[in-house]
N, C-alpha and C positions, 0 to 999 in steps of 0.2 A: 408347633409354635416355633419360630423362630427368635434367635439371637436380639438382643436389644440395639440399639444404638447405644453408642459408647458413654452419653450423659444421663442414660436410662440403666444404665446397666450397673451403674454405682449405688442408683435405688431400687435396683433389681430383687430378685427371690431365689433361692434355690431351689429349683425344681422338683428334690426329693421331697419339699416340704409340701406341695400339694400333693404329692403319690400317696407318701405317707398317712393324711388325712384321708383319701379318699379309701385305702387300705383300711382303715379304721370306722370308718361312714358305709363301706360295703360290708364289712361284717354287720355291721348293725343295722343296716337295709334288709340284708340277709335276715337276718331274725325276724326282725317284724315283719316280714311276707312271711314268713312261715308260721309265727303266731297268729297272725289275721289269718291267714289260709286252713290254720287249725284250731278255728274259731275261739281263739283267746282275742276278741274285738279289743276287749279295752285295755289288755296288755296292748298291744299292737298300736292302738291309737295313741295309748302312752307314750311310749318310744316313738313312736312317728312325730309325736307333738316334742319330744326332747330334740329330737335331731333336726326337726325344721327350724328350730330355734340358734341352732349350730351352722345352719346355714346362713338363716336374716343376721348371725353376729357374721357369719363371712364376708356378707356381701355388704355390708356397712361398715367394718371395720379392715377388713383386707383379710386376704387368708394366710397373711404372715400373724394376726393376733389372734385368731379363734383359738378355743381349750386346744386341739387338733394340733396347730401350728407351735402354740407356745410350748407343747411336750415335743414337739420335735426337737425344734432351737435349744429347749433347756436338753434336753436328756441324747440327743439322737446326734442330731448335727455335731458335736463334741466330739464325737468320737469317729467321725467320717471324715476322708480328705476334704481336700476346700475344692468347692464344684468347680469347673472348669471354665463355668459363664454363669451369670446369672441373668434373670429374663423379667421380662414385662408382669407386676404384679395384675395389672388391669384386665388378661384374659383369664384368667382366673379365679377374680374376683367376680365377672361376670356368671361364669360357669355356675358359683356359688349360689349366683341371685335366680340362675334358671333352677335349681336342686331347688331352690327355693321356694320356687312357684309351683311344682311338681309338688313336693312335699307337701306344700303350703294346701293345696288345692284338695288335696286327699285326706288333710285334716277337717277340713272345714267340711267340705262332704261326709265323713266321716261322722262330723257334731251332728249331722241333720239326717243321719239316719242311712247313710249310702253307706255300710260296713264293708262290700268288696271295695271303695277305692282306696279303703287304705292299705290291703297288702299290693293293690295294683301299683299305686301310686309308689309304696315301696319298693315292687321289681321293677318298674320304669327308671327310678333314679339308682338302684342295684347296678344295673345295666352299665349307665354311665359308672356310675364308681369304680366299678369291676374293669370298666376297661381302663381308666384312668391308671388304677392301680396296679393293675397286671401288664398292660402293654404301652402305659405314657400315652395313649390316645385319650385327649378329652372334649370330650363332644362340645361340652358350653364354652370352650375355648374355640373349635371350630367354628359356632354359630356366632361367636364374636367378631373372629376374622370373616364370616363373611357378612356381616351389617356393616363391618368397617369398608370392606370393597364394595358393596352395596351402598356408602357414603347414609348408612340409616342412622351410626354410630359417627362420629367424630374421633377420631384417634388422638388428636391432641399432639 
């Protein structure tokens, strides 16, 4: 992801704050594939239904408000230098709403009886987490940027 524009950048995000979440959303992707995969179904669907819910609040309220976010801001960010730039909340917000569909998809399969999608659906968005978190690569930020050059998305 790239730097904002300078009128964007004053309602920008600090970038650790989505690391952070994703840090915290991959541990618990982690889990639930390995619950579902060691056939605790309805643990696994549990948590899969908690965390898709942490994502629909991502993608509808930004990922500077989700539980995730606001333990960042409150407790984390405090005690870190002040970021060096801050960045476009909207590819990340999107990123949220694909974790979402993903999640989302493997719950509902899930209700009707498909018990592998839910730790599949949970190591498919693991993946993303884990990279977001470990290496700042995020995937739903990429397929953002390129809807946005692909003119499918509106940048605003």
């Amino acid at each position: 992801m790239s730097p904002t524009t300078p009128e964007r950048a004053r309602s920008g995000i600090d970038a650790r704050g989505p690391r952070f979440t994703a840090a915290i959303t991959a541990v618990l992707l982690l889990a639930t594939a390995v619950l579902g995969f060691g056939g605790l179904d309805l643990a696994a669907l549990l948590l899969l239904t908690a965390i898709t819910a942490v994502f629909a609040w991502s993608a509808v309220a930004g990922v500077a408000r989700n539980p995730f976010g606001l333990v960042f801001r409150a407790l984390i960010r405090p005690r870190l230098a002040p970021p060096s730039e801050l960045e476009d909340p909207r590819p990340p917000t999107f990123a949220q709403l694909v974790g979402f569909l993903v999640t989302g998809t493997g719950v509902v399969l899930g209700l009707v009886g498909v018990t592998a999608a839910v730790p599949i659906a949970a190591a498919l968005a693991f993946v993303a987490a884990f990279l977001n978190a470990a290496f700042g690569f995020c995937l739903g930020c990429q397929l953002y940027l390129l809807l946005v050059r692909a003119r499918v998305i509106r940048a605003a």
